[in-house]
N, C-alpha and C positions, 0 to 999 in steps of 0.2 A: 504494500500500500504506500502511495508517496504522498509525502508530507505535504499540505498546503499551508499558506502563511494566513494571516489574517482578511486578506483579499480573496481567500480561496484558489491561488495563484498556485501551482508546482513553480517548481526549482526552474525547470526549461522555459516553462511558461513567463515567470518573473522577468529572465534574461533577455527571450524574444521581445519585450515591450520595453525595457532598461533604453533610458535614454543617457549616457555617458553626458553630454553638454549640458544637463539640468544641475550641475556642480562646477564653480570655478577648479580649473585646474591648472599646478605650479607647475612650469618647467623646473628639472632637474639637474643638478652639478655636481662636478666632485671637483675638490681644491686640495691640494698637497704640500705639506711642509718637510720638506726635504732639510735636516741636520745633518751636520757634521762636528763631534764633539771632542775635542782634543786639548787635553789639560784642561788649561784654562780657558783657551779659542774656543768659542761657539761661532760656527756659519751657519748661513742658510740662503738656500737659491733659490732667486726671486726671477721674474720674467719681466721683461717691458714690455707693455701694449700697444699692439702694434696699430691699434684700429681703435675706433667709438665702441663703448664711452671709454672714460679715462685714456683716452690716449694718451702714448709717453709717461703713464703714470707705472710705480712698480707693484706687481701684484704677485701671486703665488701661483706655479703649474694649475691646470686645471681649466675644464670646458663641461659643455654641456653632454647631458649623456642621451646614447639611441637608446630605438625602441627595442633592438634585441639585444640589449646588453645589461646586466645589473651593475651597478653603482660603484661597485670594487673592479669590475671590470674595464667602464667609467677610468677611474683613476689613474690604472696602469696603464690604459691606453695615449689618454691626454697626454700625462707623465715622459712616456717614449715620444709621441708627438713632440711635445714644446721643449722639449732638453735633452732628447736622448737619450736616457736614463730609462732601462731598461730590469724588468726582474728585482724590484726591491720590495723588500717584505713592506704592507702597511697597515698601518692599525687605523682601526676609526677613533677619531674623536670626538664626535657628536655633530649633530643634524644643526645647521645654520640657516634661519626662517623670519626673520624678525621682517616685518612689513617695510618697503621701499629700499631694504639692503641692496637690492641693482637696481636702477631708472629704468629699464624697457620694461619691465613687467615683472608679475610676482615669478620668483626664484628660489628655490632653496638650494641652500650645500650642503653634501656632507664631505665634511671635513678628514682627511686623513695624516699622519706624520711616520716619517719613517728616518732612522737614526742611520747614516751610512758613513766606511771607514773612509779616510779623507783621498787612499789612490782612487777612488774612483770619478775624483774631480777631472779627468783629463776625458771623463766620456761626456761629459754635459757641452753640448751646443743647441745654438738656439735653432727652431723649425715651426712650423706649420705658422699660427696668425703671432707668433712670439718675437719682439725685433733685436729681443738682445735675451741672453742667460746669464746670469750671474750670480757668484756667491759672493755673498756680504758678512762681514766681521758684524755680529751683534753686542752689544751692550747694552747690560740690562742695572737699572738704577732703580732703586725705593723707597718711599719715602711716607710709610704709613701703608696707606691704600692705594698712595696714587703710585702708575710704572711707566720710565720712562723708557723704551726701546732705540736705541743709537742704532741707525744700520749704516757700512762703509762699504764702499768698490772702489778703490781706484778714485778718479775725480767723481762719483757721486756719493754724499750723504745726505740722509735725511734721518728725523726722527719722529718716533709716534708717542701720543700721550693718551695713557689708559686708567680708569678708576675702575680699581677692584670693586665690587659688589657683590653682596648676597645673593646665591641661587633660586634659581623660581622652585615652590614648594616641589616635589617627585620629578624636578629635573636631571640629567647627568649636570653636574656643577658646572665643569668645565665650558659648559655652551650658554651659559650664562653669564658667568663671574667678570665680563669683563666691556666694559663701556671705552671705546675711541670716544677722547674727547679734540686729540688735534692730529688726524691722520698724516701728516707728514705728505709723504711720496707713495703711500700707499693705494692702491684702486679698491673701491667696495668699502667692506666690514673687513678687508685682511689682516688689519690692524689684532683686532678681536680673536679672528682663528689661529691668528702666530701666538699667541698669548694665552691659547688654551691647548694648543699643539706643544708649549712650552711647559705648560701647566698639567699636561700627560705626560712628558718626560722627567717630570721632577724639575725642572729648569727654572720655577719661578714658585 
């Protein structure tokens, strides 16, 4: 006997009439925080953009994901796309959704980090919409709640400024704990996922 719902509806039945467009729907991303941890050096490679929005601004690996692809997969693809950087293990750090976080429309990210030894800097070059790769020297300064992030390449620096904050009630902490109050050179909220990708490696 098959189940009906309160419509009197079967399972098939439901699906045949399901109209998908009666629901706003978020396009999907994945963003990657690529370390490198030695002594006391912390890097991390960042991409310039190469296109709108933020153009020329420095933002973190990562694109949008297809339709036959899940989210992890997403990652490592972008990943080898925009810097070559191939086969690296990556951990999630939590889903990034906060309303107007990219200007074309609703987007969310999930966020991944992954710690790698420092020979493997000679594979990173820049490709696909990415017009430059680079790793930058971080420094990281605190001062209570508030954290300052120093990033260095070469002739560019900039820095970003963050306030720690309390976690939404049953959220993973990390995808909350942390407010860009002066993005620097950063594109988006990357501010935020470097600071919580820092925040799953013990780094902050």
């Amino acid at each position: 006997m098959e189940l009906r719902d309160k419509n009197g509806l079967t399972e098939q039945e439901f699906l045949a009439a399901y109209r998908p467009g009666k629901y706003e729907r978020p396009s999907l991303t994945a963003d990657i925080a690529v370390f490198i941890v030695e002594q006391e050096r912390l890097r991390l490679l960042l991409v310039k953009r190469g296109g709108h929005p933020y153009l020329g601004c420095w933002a973190l690996p990562g694109g949008f994901a297809k339709k036959d692809e899940s989210v992890d997969e997403t990652a490592a693809r972008e990943l080898e796309e925009e810097t070559g950087l191939a086969g690296l293990p990556l951990a999630q750090v939590g889903l990034f959704s906060k309303p107007g976080r990219d200007p074309r429309m609703w987007v969310a990210s999930e966020a991944f980090v992954s710690v790698i030894p420092p020979e493997r800097i000679q594979e990173t070059r820049a490709g696909d919409d990415a017009a430059d790769a680079r790793w930058f020297d971080v420094e990281r300064r605190q001062e209570n709640n508030r954290i300052t992030l120093l990033f260095s390449s070469g002739d560019v620096s900039f820095q970003a400024e963050l306030q720690r904050k309390a976690a939404l009630p049953g959220a993973y902490p990390s995808t909350a704990a942390y407010t860009v109050t002066a993005g620097g050179g950063l594109a988006f909220d990357h501010g935020e996922i470097i600071a919580a990708a820092m925040d799953k490696i013990g780094l902050l």
